[in-house]
FIKOL-55620 format. One line per field, with one value per residue (C-alpha): x, y, z negated. Coordinates in steps of 0.5 Angstrom, whole numbers, plus 2048, in hexadecimal, padded with zeros to 3 digits. Last residue first. Layout:
<sites>
c1	(X,...)
c2	(Y,...)
c3	(Z,...)
</sites>
This chain:
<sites>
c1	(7E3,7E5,7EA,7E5,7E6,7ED,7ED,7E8,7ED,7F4,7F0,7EF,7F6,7F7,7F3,7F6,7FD,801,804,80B,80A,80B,806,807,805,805,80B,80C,805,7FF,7F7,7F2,7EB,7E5,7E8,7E5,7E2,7DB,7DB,7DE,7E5,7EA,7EA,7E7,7ED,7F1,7EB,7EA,7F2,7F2,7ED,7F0,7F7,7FD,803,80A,810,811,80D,808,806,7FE,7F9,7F3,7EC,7E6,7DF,7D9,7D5,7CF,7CF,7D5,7DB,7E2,7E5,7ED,7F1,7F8,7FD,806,809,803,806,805,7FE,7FE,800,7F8,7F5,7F8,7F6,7EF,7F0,7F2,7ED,7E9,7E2,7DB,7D6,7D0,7D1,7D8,7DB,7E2,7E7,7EC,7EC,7E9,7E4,7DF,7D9,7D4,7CF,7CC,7C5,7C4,7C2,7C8,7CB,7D0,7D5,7D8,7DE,7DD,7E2,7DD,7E0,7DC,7DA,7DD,7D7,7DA,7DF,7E1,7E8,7E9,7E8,7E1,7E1,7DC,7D6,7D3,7D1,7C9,7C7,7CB,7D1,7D4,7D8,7D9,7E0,7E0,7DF,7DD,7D5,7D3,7D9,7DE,7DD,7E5,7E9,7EF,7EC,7E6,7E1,7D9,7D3,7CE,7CB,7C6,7BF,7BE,7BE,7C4,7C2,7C3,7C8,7C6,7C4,7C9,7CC,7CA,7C4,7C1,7BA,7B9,7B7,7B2,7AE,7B4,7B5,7BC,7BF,7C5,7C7,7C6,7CA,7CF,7D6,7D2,7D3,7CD,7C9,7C2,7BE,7B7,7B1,7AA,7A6,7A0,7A4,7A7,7A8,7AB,7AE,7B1,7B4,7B7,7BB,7BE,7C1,7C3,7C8,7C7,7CD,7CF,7CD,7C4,7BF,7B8,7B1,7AA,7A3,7A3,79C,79A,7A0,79E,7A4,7A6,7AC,7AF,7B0,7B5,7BB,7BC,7B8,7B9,7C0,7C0,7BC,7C1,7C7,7C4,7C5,7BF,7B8,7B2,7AB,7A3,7A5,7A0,7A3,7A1,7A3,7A9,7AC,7AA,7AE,7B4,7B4,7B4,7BA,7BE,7C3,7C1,7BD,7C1,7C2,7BB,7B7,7B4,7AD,7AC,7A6,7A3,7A2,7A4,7AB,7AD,7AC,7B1,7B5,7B6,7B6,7B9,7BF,7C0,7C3,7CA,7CC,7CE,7C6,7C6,7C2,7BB,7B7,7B0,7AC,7A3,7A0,799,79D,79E,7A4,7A3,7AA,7AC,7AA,7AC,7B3,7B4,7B2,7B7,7BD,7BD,7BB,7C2,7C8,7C2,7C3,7CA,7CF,7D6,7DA,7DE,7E4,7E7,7EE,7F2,7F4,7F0,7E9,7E4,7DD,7DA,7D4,7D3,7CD,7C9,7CF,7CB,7C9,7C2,7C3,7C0,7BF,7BF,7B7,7B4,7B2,7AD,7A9,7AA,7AD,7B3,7B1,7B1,7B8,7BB,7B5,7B7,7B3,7B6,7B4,7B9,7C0,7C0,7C4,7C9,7CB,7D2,7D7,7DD,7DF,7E4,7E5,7E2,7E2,7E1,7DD,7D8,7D6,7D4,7D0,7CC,7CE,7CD,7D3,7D3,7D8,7DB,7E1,7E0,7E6,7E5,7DF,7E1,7E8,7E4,7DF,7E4,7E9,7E1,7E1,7DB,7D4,7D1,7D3,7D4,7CE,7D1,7CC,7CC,7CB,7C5,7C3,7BC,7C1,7C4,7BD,7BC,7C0,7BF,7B8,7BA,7BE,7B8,7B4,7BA,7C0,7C7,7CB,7D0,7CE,7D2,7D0,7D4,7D3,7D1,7CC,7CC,7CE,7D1,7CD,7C8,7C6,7C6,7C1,7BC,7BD,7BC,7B5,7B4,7B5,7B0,7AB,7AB,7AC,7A6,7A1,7A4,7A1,7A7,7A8,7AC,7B3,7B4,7B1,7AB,7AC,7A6,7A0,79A,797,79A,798,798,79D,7A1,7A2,7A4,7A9,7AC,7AD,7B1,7B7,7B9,7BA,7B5)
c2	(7DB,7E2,7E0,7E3,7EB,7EA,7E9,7F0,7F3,7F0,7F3,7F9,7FA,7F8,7FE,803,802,807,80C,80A,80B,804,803,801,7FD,7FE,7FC,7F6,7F6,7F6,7F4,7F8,7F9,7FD,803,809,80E,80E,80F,815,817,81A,815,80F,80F,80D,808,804,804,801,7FB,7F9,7F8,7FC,7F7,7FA,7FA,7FF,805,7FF,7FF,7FF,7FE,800,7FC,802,7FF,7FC,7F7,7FC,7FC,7FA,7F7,7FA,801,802,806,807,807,809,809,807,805,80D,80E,814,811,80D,815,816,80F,811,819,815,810,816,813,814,812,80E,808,808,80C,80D,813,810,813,813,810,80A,808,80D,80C,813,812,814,80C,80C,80C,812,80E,811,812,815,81C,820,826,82C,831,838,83D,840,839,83F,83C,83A,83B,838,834,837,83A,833,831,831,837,833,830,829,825,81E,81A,816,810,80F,80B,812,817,81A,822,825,827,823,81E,81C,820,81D,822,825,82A,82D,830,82B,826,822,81B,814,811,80B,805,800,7FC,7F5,7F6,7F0,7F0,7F7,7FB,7FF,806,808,810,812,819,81E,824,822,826,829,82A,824,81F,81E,818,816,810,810,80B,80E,808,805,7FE,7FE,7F5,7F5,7FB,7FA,7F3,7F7,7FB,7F6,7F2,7F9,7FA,802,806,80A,811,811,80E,810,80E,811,80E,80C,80D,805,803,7FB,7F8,7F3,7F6,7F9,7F2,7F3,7F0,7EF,7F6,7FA,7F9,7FA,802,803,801,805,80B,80F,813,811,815,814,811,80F,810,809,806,809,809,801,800,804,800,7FA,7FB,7FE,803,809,808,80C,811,812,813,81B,81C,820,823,827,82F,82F,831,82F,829,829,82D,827,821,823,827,821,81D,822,81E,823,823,81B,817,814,819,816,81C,81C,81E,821,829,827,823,822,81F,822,82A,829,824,82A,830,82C,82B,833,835,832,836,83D,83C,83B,836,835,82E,82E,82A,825,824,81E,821,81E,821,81D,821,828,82B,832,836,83C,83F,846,845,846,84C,84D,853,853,852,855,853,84E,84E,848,84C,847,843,83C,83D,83D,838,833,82E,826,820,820,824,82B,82F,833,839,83A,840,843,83D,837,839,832,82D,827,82C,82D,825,824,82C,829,82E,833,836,83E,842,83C,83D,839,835,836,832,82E,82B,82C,827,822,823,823,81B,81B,817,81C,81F,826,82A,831,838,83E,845,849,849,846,840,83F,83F,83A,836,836,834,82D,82C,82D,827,823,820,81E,824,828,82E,834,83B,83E,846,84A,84D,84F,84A,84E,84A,84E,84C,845,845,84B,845,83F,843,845,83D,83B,83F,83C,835,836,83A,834,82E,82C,824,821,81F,81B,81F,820,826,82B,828,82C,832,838,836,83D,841,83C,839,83F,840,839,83A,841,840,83A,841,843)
c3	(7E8,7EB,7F1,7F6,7F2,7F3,7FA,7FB,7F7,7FA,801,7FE,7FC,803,805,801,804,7FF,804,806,80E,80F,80A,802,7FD,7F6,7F2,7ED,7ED,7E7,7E9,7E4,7E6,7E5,7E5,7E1,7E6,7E4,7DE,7DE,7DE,7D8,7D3,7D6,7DA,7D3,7D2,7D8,7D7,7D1,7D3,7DA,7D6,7D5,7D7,7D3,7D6,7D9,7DF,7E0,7E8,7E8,7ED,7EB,7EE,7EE,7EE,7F3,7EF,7EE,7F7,7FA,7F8,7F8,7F7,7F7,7F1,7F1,7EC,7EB,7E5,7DE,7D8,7D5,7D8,7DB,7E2,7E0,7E1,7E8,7EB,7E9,7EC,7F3,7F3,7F5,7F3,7F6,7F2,7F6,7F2,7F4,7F9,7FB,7FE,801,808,80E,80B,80E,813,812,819,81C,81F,826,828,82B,825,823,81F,819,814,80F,80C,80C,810,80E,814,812,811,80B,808,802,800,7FA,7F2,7F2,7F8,7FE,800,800,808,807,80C,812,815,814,816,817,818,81E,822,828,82A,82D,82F,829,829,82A,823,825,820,824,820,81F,820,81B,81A,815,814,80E,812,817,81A,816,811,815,811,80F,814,816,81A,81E,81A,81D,817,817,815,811,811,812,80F,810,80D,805,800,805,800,7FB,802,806,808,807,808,808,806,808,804,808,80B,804,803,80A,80A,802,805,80B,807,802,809,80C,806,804,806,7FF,7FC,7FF,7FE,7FF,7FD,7FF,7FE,7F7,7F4,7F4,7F0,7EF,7EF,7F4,7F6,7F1,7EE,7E8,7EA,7F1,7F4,7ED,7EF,7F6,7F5,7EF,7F5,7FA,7F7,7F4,7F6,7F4,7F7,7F4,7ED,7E8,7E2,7E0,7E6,7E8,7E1,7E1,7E6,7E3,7DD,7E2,7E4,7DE,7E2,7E1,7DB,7D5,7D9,7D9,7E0,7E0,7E3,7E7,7E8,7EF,7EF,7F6,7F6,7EF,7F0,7F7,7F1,7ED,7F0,7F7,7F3,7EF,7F5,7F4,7ED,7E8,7E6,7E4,7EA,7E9,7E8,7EB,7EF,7ED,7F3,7F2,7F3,7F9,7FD,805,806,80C,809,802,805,80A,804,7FF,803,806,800,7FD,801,800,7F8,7FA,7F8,7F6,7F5,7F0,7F0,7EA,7E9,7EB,7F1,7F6,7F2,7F0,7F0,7ED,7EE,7ED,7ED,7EF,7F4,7F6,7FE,7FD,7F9,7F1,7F1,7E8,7E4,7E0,7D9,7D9,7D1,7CE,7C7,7C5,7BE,7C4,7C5,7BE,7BC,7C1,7BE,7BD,7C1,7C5,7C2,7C2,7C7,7C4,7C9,7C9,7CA,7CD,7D0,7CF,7C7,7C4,7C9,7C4,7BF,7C5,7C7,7C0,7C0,7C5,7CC,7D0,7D2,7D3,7D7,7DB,7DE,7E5,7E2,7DB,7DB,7E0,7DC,7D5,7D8,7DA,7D3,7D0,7D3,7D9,7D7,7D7,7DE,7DF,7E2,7E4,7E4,7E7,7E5,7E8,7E1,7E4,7E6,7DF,7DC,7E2,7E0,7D9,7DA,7DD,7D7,7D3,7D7,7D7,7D9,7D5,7D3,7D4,7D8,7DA,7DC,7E2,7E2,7E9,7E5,7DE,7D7,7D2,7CC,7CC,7D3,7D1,7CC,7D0,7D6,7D1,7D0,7D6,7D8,7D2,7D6,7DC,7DB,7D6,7DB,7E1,7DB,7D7,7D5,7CF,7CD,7D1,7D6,7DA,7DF,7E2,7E0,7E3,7DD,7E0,7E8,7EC,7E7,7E4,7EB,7EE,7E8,7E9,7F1,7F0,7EC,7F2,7F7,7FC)
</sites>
């Protein structure tokens, strides 16, 4: 089984079902299937063959979700960069997995120009796509497509100020995707809700978990995302049966637009997952959901999801978030003192994972092979056997569920010509947690907080623009001269009290 298949066999045995509503319109599974041959006789006569990377610069959509699995049945892989992004970042990962094709509006193509060989011009919503829709539907055969052939590339934050791209197989995302079919009960009845735009790794659950049983996923507008009460109605009207999003949209809807109190008979299952979810949000959504499965999973991007916890009760003296849980998808999991031994219960340790859903590697690196990976989270086993998240051993931050490498936004401010030396903390939670910049000037000129939004907006997406602008004389430093991070965290937090 590989992630081209569940869509032909859904066609073949549900053709009239809806497969995917857009944007942009709906495709039932005998759509979906034949306008992905016919994106795939598009790319395959622009030089597209298996082992190929395709690009897509787009805002989501039932014909972006098309062109992926054109690229998939191509035996090729696909790269989902974000909308949102600045071409400078789109042309860095474009040429960086040295895309053979983009697929791209004909807008977003002329900023990127000579990136790759060629382009496929996506029309814009609400149009016909007569270049694909003239092509015969006729299938044409299928490459082998090996379980373990790379089928995307996912790129994250990179502490060298360039973006890296994580490598997935067909065989890294099945072992997710059956273990939340099988857990989660889904059928062809369900209807899945996308929330997560498709760079971002909690899609995968939405789109091919759907895919899998024959079910409807129903893609969450960019333009929605974070309008609580727009959201809420979306579940309601779309009869949505299984949501899945970070916790901060979840305690967004909660304290803005009432979710709990909604009338959405259909939802029997939410999870949440990219961030800790504050215990008192959770509690509130248990005792206004007593008959909703509610789920919080972890995994980094280079794991998809390898453990989970499932939210029966919670006990009234809990003070920390919910536990990231115990190994699924047919992982393992354990803590690692840092010389390498296993750590004991309630001793802290870095987690490890070892399993069918460790990513095949870095795009350009190493090969992980059957390595475990080293998650770089800092966790607690509880005596309950469940595995508690307390922190980074890094820098690496997260904010509203992205991780971000404040190394990639600190080197993108020293390209600013006032701008000596910087360094970028998180602090808050939830939708108010953002990225403070700490700024030594390289003269005598002060950039304010607005220009250099937009000099960082240039070459990072949105979600790695700092929020914050604080000026030192120098940054401070630790006795062993590295920059004292967690005292800029404390001058963060400080800064963020003094607000008026």
């Amino acid at each position: 089984m590989n992630l081209c298949e569940p869509v032909r066999q859904a066609a073949a045995q549900r053709p009239g079902a809806l497969a995917v509503q857009g944007p942009d319109g709906d495709l039932s599974y005998a759509e979906l299937d034949r306008t992905a041959d016919r994106i795939a006789t598009a790319l395959a006569a622009l030089g597209v063959r298996a082992g190929d990377r395709v690009a897509l610069w787009s805002e989501k959509s039932a014909r972006v979700v098309a062109c992926t699995q054109a690229v998939l049945r191509l035996g090729a892989a696909y790269v989902p960069v974000d909308p949102f992004s600045p071409a400078d970042r789109a042309a860095r990962v474009a040429g960086d997995c040295g895309a053979r094709v983009i697929i791209t509006s004909k807008e977003r193509a002329e900023q990127l120009g000579d990136v790759a060989p060629a382009y496929l011009i996506l029309p814009p919503t609400g149009a016909d796509w007569p270049e694909i829709d003239a092509l015969p539907a006729e299938r044409a055969p299928d490459p082998p497509v090996d379980d373990d052939a790379l089928a995307y590339i996912l790129y994250t934050s990179g502490s060298t100020g360039d973006p890296k791209g994580v490598c997935i197989s067909h065989r890294n995302a099945l072992a997710f995707v059956d273990w939340a079919l099988s857990e989660l009960a889904i059928a062809g009845e369900d209807r899945l809700a996308n929330h997560a735009p498709f760079h971002f790794d909690l899609s995968v659950l939405d789109l091919y978990c759907a895919f899998r049983a024959g079910a409807a996923v129903c893609l969450v507008p960019e333009s929605l995302s974070y309008s609580p009460a727009l959201l809420v109605d979306f579940i309601r009207r779309n009869h949505i049966t299984v949501w899945y999003s970070v916790p901060s949209v979840l305690m967004l809807m909660m304290d803005q637009a009432a979710l709990l109190s909604a009338d959405l008979p259909a939802l029997r299952v939410v999870l949440f997952a990219g961030e800790p979810f504050p215990i008192t949000h959770v509690r509130r959504m248990r005792a206004a959901w007593p008959k909703v499965r509610m789920l919080n999973l972890y995994g980094p991007t280079e794991t998809n999801v390898c453990t989970a916890f499932e939210v029966h009760d919670v006990s009234p003296d809990r003070i920390h978030p919910v536990p990231i849980g115990t190994a699924c998808s047919g992982d393992t999991v354990w803590a690692q003192r840092p010389d390498g031994s296993t750590a004991a219960a309630g001793e802290e340790g870095e987690l490890m994972v070892s399993g069918p859903t460790v990513m095949l590697g870095y795009w350009g690196g190493t090969p992980q092979r059957d390595r475990p990976y080293a998650t770089g989270d800092l966790v607690v086993l509880e005596p309950d056997g469940n595995y508690r998240y307390i922190g980074r051993r890094d820098d690496c931050v997260k904010v509203r569920g992205y991780r971000i490498e404040p190394g990639e936004v600190e080197a993108a401010l020293l390209r600013h010509a006032d701008v000596h030396a910087a360094a970028v903390v998180a602090a808050g939670e939830g939708l108010a947690r953002e990225l403070v910049a700490f700024v030594v000037r390289a003269g005598d000129r002060t950039p304010g907080l607005l220009e250099l939004k937009q000099h960082c907006a240039g070459v990072l997406p949105r979600h790695m623009i700092i929020d914050r602008l604080r000026y030192l004389a120098e940054l401070p430093r630790s006795g062993t001269g590295k920059v004292d991070r967690r005292g800029l965290e404390r001058l963060a937090r400080d800064q963020a009290t003094d607000r008026p």
